[in-house]
C-alpha positions, 0 to 999 in steps of 0.5 A, a space after each residue: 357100459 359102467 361096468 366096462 367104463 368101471 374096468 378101463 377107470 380101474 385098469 388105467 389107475 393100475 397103469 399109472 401106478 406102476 408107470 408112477 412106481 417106475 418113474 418114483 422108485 430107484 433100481 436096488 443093485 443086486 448085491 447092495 445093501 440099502 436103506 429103506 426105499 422112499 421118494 428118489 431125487 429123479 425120476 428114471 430115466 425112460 418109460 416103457 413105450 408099450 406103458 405108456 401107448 397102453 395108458 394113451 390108448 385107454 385114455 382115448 377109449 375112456 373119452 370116447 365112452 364119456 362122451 358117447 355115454 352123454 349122447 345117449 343120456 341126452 337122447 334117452 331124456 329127449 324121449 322121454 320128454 316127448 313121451 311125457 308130453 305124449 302122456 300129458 296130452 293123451 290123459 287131458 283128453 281123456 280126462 275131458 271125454 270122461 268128464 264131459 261123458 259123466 256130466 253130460 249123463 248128470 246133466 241129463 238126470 238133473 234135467 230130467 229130475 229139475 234139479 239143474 239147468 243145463 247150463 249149470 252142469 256145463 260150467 260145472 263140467 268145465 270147472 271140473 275137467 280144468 282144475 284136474 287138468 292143470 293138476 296133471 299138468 303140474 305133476 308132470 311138469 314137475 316131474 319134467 323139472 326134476 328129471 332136468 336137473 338129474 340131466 344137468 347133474 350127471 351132464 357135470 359129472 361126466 364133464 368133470 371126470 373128462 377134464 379130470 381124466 384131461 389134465 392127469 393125461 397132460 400131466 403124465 405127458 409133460 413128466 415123459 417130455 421132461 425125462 426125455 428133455 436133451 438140457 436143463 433148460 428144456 427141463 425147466 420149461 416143462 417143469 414150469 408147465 407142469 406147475 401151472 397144472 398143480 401149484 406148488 407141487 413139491 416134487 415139480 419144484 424139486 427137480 426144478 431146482 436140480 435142473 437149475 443146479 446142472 445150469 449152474 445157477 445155484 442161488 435159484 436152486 436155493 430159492 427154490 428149495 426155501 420156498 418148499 421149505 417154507 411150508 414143507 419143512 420135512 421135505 427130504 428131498 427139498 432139503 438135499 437140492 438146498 445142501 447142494 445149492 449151499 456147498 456150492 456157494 461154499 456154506 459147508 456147514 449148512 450144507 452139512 447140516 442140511 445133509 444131515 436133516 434129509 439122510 434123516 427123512 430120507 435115508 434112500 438119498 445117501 446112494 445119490 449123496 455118495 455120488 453127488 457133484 456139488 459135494 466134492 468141496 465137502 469131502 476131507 470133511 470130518 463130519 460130511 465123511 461120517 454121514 457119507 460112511 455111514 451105509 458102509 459102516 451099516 452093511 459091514 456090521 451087518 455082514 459080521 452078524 451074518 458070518 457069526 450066525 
C-alpha cells in the first residue's frame, strides 16, 4: 500500500510538472529565433482537460488511501492493545500460580524442617508475586505509551500530508479559474484567493498587477509592482508590469529604464514587449526603439553567420 500510495504521490508530482511547465513556459513559434526561455508574463491560456481530471482523480484516490491508511493504523493498534492487555493478564496470573506453586512447596519444606511458619511464607509469596507484577505492568504500560505516541506521530503526518495535498489542489483550481475568468476583475478576485493560500507570492501579485493594468488602473499596478520590488528587486517580471504601470501615467524614462532592467533578468519578455499596449506612447523613442530591435538585430547577425558558414 506505500509503495502504491509512493506511485500515485510520484505520478501526481509528474502531472503538476507539466501542467506547471504548460501553464509557466511560453510557446516558441517554429521558425523564430528567441531568447533564452524563463518565467513568462501569463500563464496559457488553457489547460488540457484530460490533465487536469487526471490530477483531480488522483487526488481524490490519493485521500481515499490517507484516510484508509489512518483507519487501519487505528484498528491495527487498538488490537494491539487489547492483545497487550491480554498478555499482561495471562502473565500475572501465571506469574501468581507459579509463585504461589513454588512457595507453597517451600513453605512446605520449611515447615517440615522448622525453619518458617506458614505465615511467613505466605506473605513472603505475596511480596513476591506483587512486586513482579507491578514490574510487568510497568514494562507494558510503558510499552503501551511509546506505541501511543508512535500512533499520534504518524496520525499528524497523514493529517499534514492530507491538508498539504488539500491546498496544492485548491490552489491549482484557482490558477485554472483565473486562466478561464471572462474579466480583469474576476481575475483579481481569484488572484486575491490565491494570495491568502501563499502570501505574498511574486507571481500571483504579478499578474494581479496586469489585470489592474487592462482595468486601467495603473497606479495600483504600480503599487503593486513596488512592493514585489521591495523585497525582489530582481523580479523581471515585476519590473516590466511597473514599466507598463509608468509609460502609461506618461514616465517615459523610468519606464525605459525599468524596460531595460527586466530585458536584463528576463530576456524571454521582449517578444511580449514588442507586442505590449501600454507602450505605444514609448515608440519613436530612441532608446525604447533600440531595446525593442534588439531581437532583431540578433537573429540577422545570427542568420549572416549561417549564410557565411
Amino acid at each position: 500500500m506505500g509503495s502504491q500510495k509512493a506511485m500515485r504521490i510520484n505520478r501526481l508530482s509528474i502531472a503538476i510538472g507539466v501542467l506547471s511547465t504548460a501553464l509557466a513556459w511560453p510557446v516558441t513559434v517554429s521558425g523564430q529565433s528567441t531568447p533564452e526561455q524563463s518565467i513568462p508574463p501569463r500563464p496559457a491560456a488553457s489547460v488540457s482537460p484530460l490533465i487536469e481530471r487526471y490530477m483531480l482523480d488522483e487526488l481524490k484516490a490519493l485521500r481515499t488511501e490517507l484516510s484508509q491508511t489512518r483507519i487501519d493504523i487505528v484498528r491495527e493498534v487498538t488490537d494491539r492493545e487489547l492483545k497487550v492487555a491480554e498478555n499482561v493478564s495471562n502473565i500475572a496470573n501465571n506469574t501468581v500460580t507459579f509463585f504461589f506453586y513454588v512457595f507453597a512447596g517451600l513453605g512446605a519444606a520449611f515447615v517440615i524442617w522448622g525453619w518458617r511458619s506458614i505465615r511467613d511464607i505466605k506473605q513472603s509469596a505475596l511480596s513476591g508475586a506483587e512486586s513482579e507484577i507491578t514490574r510487568l505492568s510497568r514494562e507494558y504500560e510503558d510499552r503501551l505509551t511509546q506505541l501511543e505516541q508512535d500512533l499520534v506521530s504518524k496520525g499528524e503526518i497523514i493529517l499534514q500530508n492530507q491538508r498539504e495535498i488539500e491546498r496544492t489542489q485548491t490552489i491549482h483550481a484557482l490558477w485554472l479559474q483565473a486562466n478561464q475568468a471572462p474579466n480583469p476583475r474576476s481575475k483579481i478576485e481569484i488572484y486575491d484567493r490565491l494570495l491568502e493560500y501563499n502570501p505574498g507570492d511574486i507571481e500571483t501579485m504579478a499578474y494581479k498587477a496586469d489585470a489592474a493594468l487592462a482595468l486601467g488602473d495603473r497606479d495600483w499596478a504600480l503599487s503593486l509592482c513596488n512592493r514585489i520590488l521591495e523585497d525582489n528587486p530582481d523580479s523581471g517580471l515585476a519590473l516590466y508590469q511597473r514599466a507598463c504601470a509608468k509609460a502609461g501615467l506618461g514616465e517615459t524614462d523610468a519606464a525605459i529604464i525599468d524596460l531595460d532592467r527586466a530585458l536584463q533578468l528576463t530576456p524571454a519578455l521582449l517578444e511580449e514587449a514588442q507586442k505590449e499596449e501600454e507602450f505605444v506612447s514609448l515608440a519613436g523613442l530612441t532608446d525604447f526603439d533600440s531595446l525593442i530591435n534588439q531581437a532583431g538585430t540578433d537573429a540577422s547577425g545570427i542568420q549572416t553567420k549561417d549564410g557565411d558558414s
